[in-house]
N, C-alpha and C positions, 0 to 999 in steps of 0.2 A: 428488513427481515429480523424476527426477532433472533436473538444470540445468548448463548447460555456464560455462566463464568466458568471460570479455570478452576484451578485449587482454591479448597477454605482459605479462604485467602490470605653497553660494558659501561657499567657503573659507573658515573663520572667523568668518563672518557668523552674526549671531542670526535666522534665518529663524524669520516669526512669523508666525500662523495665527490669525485670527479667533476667539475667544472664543465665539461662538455659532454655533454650524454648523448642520446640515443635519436636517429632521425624520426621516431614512432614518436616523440615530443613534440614535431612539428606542427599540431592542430594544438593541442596545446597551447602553445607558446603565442600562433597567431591570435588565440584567443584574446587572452592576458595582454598582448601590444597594445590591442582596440579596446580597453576597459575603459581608457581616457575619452573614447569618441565618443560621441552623442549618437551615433548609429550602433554602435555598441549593446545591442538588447536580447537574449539569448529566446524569452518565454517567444519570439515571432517565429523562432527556427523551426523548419519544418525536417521534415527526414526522421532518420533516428535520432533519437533523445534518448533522456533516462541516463543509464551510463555509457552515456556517448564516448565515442572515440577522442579522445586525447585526455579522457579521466582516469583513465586506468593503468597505461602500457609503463608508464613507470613503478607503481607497485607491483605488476607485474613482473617484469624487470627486476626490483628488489627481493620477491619469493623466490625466484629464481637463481638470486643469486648472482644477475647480471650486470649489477652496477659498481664500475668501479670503486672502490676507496682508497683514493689513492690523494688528494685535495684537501689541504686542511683552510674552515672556514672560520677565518678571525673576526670577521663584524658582525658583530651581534647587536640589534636593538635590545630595549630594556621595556618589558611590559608586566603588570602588575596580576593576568591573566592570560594564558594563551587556551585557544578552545580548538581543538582540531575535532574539525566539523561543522558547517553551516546549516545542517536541520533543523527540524524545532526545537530537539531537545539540546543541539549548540544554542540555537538564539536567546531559547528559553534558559540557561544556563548563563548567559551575558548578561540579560534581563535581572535574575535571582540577585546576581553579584554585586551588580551596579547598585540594586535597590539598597544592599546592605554596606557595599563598601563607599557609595557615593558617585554623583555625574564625576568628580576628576579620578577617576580610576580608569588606567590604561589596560584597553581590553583587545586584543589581536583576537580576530576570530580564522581559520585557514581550509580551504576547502580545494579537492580537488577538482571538481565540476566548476563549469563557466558558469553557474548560479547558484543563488544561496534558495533553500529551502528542502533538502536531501528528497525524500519518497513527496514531499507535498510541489509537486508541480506544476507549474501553469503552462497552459498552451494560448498562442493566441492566434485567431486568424482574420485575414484582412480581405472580406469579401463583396466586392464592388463598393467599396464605402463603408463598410459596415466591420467593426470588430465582434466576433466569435471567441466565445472564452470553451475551453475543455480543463478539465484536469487529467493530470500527467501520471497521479500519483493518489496520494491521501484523500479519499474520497469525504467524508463530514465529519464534525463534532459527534462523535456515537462512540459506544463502548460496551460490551455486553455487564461490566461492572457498573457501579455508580461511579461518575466523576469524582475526586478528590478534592476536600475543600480547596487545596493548594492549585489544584488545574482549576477548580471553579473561578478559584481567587485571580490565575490570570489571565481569564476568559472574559472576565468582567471588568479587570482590570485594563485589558486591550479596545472596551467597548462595545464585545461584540454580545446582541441580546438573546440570544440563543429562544428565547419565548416568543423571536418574532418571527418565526420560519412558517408558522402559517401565513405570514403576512404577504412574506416575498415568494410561498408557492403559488403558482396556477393550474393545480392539475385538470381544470376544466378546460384549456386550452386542446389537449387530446382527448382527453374523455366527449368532449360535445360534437367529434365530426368520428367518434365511433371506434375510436381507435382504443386497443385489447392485445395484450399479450401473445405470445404466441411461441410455438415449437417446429422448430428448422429439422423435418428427417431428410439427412442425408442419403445417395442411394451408396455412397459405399458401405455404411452401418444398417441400413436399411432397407436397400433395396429399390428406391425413389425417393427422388426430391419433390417433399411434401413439405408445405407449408398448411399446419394446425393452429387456429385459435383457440384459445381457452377459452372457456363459458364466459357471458358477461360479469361483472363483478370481481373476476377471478383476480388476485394481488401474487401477481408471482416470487414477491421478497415474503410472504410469509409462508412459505414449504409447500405444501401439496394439500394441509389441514382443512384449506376452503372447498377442495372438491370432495368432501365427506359430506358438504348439506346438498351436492345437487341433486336433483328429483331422477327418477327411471329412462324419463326422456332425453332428458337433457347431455346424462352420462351416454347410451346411447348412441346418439349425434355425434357427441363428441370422439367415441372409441370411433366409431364407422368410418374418421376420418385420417385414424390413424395405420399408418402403415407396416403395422407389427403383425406376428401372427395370433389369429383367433383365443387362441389358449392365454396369451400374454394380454390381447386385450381383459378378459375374465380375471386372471389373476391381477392387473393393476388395479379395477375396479373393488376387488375386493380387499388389497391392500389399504387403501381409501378408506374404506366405508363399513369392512366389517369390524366387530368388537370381540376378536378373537384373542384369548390367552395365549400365549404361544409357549409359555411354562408355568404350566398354570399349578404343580407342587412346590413352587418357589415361591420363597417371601419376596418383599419388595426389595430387601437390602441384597438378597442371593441374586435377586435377578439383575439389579444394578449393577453387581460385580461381576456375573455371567457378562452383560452387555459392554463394560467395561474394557474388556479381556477379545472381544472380536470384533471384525469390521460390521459395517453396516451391510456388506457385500454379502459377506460372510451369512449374517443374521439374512438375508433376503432368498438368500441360496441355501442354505443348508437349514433354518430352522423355517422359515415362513414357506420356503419350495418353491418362489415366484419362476416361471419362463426365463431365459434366459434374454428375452426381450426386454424387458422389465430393467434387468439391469444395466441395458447398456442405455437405458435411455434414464437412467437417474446416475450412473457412472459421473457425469463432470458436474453435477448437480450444485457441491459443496465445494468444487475448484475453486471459486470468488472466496469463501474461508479461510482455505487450508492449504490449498496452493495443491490438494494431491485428489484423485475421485476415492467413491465409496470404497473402493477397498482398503484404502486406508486412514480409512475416519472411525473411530470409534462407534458402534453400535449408540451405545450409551449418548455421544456428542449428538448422532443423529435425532434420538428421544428428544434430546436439551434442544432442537432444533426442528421440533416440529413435524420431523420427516414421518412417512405413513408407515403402521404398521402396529404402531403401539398403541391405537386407542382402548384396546384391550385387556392390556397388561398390567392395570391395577398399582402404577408405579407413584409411588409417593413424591411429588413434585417438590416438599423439603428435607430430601433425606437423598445423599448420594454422596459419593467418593469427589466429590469438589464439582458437583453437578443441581442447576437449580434454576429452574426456569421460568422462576415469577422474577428473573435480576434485574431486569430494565426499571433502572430509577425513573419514580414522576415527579417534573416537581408541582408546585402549587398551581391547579388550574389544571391537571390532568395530563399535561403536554409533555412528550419524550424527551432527554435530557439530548435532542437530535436540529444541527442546523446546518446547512449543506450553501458552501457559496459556489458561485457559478467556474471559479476557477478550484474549487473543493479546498484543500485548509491551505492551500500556497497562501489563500488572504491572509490567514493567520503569521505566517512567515513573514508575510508584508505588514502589515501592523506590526510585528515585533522589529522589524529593519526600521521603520516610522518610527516607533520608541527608542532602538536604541543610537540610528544615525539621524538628528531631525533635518530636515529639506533632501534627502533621500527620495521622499514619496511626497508628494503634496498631501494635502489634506488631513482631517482630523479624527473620521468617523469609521464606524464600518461601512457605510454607504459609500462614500467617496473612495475611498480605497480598491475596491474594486474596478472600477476606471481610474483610478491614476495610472500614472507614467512612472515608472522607477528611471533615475537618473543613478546608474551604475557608476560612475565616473566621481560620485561624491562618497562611494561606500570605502576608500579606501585612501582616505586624507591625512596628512599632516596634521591640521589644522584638530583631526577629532580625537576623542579620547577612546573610542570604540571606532575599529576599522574592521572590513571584512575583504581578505583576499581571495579573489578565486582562480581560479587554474594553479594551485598552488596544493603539491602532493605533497604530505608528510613524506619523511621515508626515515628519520629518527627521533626520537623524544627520549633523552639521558636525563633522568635525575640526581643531583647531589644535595648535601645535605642545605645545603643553602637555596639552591633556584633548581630549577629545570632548563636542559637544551632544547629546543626543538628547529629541526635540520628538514627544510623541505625544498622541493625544486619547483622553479620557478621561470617560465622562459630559456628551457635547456639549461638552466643555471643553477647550484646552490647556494641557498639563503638557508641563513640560521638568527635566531632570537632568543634572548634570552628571557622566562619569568619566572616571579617567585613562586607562582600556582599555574598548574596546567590538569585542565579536563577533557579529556577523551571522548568525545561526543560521536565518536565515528564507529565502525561498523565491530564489533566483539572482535569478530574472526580474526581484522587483520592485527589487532592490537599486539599479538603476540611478535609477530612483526616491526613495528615498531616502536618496541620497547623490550629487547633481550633481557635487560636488569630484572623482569618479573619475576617471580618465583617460578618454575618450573607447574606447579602444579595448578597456579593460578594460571598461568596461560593454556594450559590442557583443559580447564574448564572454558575459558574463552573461547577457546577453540571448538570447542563442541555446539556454538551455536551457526547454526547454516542455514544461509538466508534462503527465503523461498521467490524462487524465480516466479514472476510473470512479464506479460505482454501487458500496456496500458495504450489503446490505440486511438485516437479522435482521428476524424475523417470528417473534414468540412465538406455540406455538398450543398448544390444551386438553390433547394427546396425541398420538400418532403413529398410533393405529393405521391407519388408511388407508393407510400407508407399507406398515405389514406386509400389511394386504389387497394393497398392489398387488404386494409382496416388494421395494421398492425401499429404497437408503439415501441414494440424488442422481442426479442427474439431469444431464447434457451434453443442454442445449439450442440446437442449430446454428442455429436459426431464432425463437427464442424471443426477447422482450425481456431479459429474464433468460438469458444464456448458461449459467449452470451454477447447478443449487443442490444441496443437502443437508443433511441431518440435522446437529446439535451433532454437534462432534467428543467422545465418550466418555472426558473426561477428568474426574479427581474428584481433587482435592488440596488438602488440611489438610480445612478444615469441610465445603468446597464440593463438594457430590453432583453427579456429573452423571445425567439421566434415567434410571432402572434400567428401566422395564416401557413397556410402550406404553402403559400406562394413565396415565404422569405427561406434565405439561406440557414443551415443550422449546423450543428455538430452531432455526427455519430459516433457514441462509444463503444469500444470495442474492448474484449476481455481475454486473452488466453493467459494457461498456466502449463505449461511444457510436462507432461508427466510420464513414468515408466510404470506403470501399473503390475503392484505382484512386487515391487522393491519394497524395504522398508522407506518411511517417509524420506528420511535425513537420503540415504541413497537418492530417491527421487526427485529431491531439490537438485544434488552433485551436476546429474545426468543433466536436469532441464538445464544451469545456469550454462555448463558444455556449450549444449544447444542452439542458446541463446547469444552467445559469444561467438557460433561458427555459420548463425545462418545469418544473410545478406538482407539489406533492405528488397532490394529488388524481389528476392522469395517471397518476405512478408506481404509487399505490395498485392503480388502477385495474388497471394491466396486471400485477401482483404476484396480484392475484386472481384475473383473468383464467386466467396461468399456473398459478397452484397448483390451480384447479378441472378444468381443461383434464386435466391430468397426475393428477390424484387423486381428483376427481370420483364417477368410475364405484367407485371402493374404497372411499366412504364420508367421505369430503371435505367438508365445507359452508363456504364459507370466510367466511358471514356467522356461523355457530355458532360455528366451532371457532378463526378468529383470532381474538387475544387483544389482542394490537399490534406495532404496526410502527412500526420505526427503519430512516429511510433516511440514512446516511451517504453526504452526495454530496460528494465530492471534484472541483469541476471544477479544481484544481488538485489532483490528485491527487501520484502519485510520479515519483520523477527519471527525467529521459529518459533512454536508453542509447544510446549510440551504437548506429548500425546501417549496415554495410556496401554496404545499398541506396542507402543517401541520405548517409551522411558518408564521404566519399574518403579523408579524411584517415586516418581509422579503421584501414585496411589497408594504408598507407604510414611509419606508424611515428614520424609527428611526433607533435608535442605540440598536444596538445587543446584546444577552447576553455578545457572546466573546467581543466584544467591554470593555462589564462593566467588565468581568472577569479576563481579562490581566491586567488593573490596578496593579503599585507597592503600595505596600504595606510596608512602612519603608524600610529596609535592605534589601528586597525580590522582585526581579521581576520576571516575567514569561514568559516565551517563550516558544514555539510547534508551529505546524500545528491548532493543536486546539485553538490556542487566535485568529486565523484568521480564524478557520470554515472552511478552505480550505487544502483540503488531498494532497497534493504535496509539492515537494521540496522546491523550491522559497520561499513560505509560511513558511516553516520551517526557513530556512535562514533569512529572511524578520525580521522572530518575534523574534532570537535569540538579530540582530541588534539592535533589537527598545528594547530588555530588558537590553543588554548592558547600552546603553546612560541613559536607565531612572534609572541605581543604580550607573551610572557615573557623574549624574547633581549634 
């Protein structure tokens, strides 16, 4: 889909924590025992994922207020970097450091999840013989900016050839037995459970802009099948297809700033007049974005985004308040700066575990990497100069003018370390949290950034054919608990095959985003991560079945036969908030950003995520591990 860019672009104290903590550490703890085993593998778990249960209840715990301090913790190791955080932009942060401080430089890296790789994660499934890979998390190498030479630098540095992804796609694998997009109407939003194809051709990641060339018939066909009423069909088609001004005494910059300033909801309802049909069926439309539906997406975002409505509007495509939608860098040969592996960027996480632990991961390439075996039981040696711990929750980081403390639990236990440099590679919010000494107003910006909850769901199942019965390869569900799913993406690289026939087993992806529609955005994350935190695997299952029988049912479906299993990757802290021109003022005024003030180092401590830069992708992560590198290096 193409994507538009953003903006022109106690001090010193031994704080001690109770030695015996909380029974809610129990999963936890059994994690962390079995690190040492060689059955020890987390990316095979099925269930809930994401931030699983035993990742969180001690932070929790500490916001709370519920953890003793009463324990003072004398042994301290001695490390030359601690990185709390095992995501890319921890790994990538180890990576930067090593390059410059050298292989014997001692590097703790501390994670509270039983794997390393934070939003980029792997799923794996084992189905009669055969491994299935999903992603858990970070879906490809993409960015609506260009890459940074410094993200190029470690992109290439790692191996991986991003110019070969047409190599390892096969989208003729579904395309040659007919299979075509499609729209799930629900009958609770609609009325009946319909199942709508889109015209042949149709690319559902690039907006709605391809149904502007269908011919009279074909639009036609296609409304007759939908389940809305008469009026909203007429009104969608002409959203499409007509070339209407909708302010048409405005210049291009007034109208920018007009579009700027309301939703897309908003502009569909009040200025275009669409049916009220119309928009609940483009409502969860931009939830894979934004994490929110059109009423709280910027008008303007939607233009940068291809959405219908404006082919009319006479709007200058290099001229906007941080809006520009020629951004998609090419590089030489025409090809998108875009590569997608079959477990999405976790490889990336593993190639960096490969550089920075060697015999961690076998092999050498990007190709092999994707079928290796991580041997967890070596990530966290003696022997190495870079270790990664996991099941191991910060809950203090004290800096003095000399080293940094950092106090985390471990096996119901605390463990403390001491180093000269420590980087923050964990989530903004909770930073405030675990570091009191910050400036007051620095942790109030911190604070201000809040993650947007979703659902990331793979469902292994026996075979596809029902897909081919129905002719479908995903599905946009406007009304569905599941907003969108789909077939495995058709990629196959080094050993790893992906599905050839509908008679092999595959992985379905599944997408929700918990929304309150009618909140501002930042509210509508609060509410979803709640949510996400108070519903049970069991519901989600539930409505997972629901959905897939609903939609597949009639073509041969059975979803007690034919599911295999299910991994639910719940992020209720999912990925970095973006500014949006709805709800941050600041945004289109040209100051300097919370994150801006919030990534500042601080003594011994610098910070890196996606969240110092406000932007949910890779690059961003990479970008901000670099720039905290250099600033606890000056």
């Amino acid at each position: 889909m193409p994507r538009i860019t953003r903006r022109d672009f106690l001090n010193g104290v031994a704080v001690t924590i109770g030695a015996s903590l909380l029974p809610s550490c129990s999963q936890q703890q059994a994690a962390s025992q079995h690190e040492q085993i060689a059955e020890y593998y987390p990316p095979a778990l099925t269930g809930l994922r994401g931030n699983h249960k035993g990742s969180f209840e001690v932070f929790h715990d500490l916001r709370d207020g519920k953890l003793p301090l009463n324990t003072r913790v004398d042994q301290h190791d001695q490390y030359d970097l601690v990185i709390v955080g095992a995501g890319i932009s921890g790994l990538s942060a180890a990576y930067f450091y090593r390059k410059h401080a050298g292989p014997n430089a001692r590097i703790l890296i501390l994670d509270n999840h039983d794997d390393f790789g934070g939003h980029a994660k792997r799923n794996e499934f084992k189905i009669d013989g055969r491994t299935l890979l999903g992603f858990g998390g970070t879906f490809a190498i993409d960015s609506p900016a260009p890459y940074s030479e410094v993200a190029k630098g470690l992109i290439r540095d790692l191996g991986i050839e991003v110019k070969r992804w047409s190599e390892v796609l096969n989208p003729g694998i579904y395309k040659n037995v007919g299979l075509r997009p499609a729209i799930f109407f629900d009958r609770e939003t609609f009325g009946s459970d319909k199942v709508v194809r889109f015209p042949a051709g149709f690319n559902m990641w690039a907006g709605f802009s391809e149904l502007a060339e269908l011919d009279s018939k074909t639009w036609d066909l296609f409304l007759n099948e939908m389940p809305i009423a008469d009026a909203a069909k007429k009104d969608f088609k002409n959203l499409c297809t007509s070339k209407i001004d909708y302010l048409p005494h405005h210049s291009s910059a007034e109208k920018k700033s007009k579009l700027a300033t309301i939703s897309y909801a908003d502009f569909l309802t009040k200025i275009v007049k669409v049916h009220v049909d119309v928009v609940k069926f483009m409502q969860t439309r931009l939830q894979g974005l934004y994490g929110v539906g059109i009423d709280a997406v910027p008008a303007q975002d939607a233009w940068g985004l291809e959405m219908p409505g404006f082919q009319g509007m006479k709007l200058d495509p290099n001229f906007g308040t941080g809006m520009n939608r020629d951004s998609m860098e090419y590089e030489q040969g025409g090809d998108a700066y875009f590569f997608h592996f079959p477990d999405g960027n976790a490889s990336i996480a593993r190639l960096l575990v490969r550089n920075l632990i060697p015999g961690s991961i076998q092999g050498h390439s990007m190709d092999d990497v994707v079928s290796a075996h991580c041997d967890y039981s070596k990530l966290d040696q003696q022997t190495s100069t870079c270790r990664i711990r996991l099941n191991s929750t910060v809950v203090r980081v004290n800096p003095s003018s000399k080293q940094v403390e950092i106090i985390y639990v471990r096996n119901r236990k605390v463990e403390a370390v001491n180093a000269s440099r420590c980087i923050l590679a964990c989530w903004s919010s909770v930073i405030p949290y675990l570091c009191p000494a910050l400036p007051e107003k620095q942790k109030e910006d911190l604070a201000y950034e809040v993650k947007v909850p979703l659902l990331y769901t793979n469902v292994a199942i026996n075979n596809w054919k029902a897909f081919v019965n129905a002719g479908i390869n995903s599905a946009y569900c406007p009304g569905s608990y599941h907003s969108w799913l789909n077939l495995d993406m058709p990629v196959s690289i080094g050993k790893y095959k992906c599905s050839q026939t509908p008679e092999e087993p595959i992985v379905i992806h599944m997408m929700r985003t918990p929304c309150s529609p009618g909140l501002p955005a930042r509210q509508q994350h609060r509410a979803g991560r709640l949510e996400l935190f108070n519903t049970k695997f069991e519901t989600i299952e539930s409505n997972i079945r629901d959905q897939l029988n609903r939609i597949l049912g009639s073509s041969g479906f059975d979803p007690a036969r034919d599911i295999r299993a299910i991994t639910v990757n719940r992020w209720a802290h999912g990925y970095a908030y973006q500014y949006n021109s709805l709800f941050d003022p600041f945004w289109l005024e040209g100051k300097e950003t919370p994150c801006e003030r919030a990534r500042k180092p601080f003594g011994r401590i610098a910070i890196a995520n996606a969240d110092a830069a406000a932007y949910a992708y890779t690059d961003a992560a990479i970008d901000q591990a670099y720039r905290a590198v250099s600033e606890i290096l000056t």
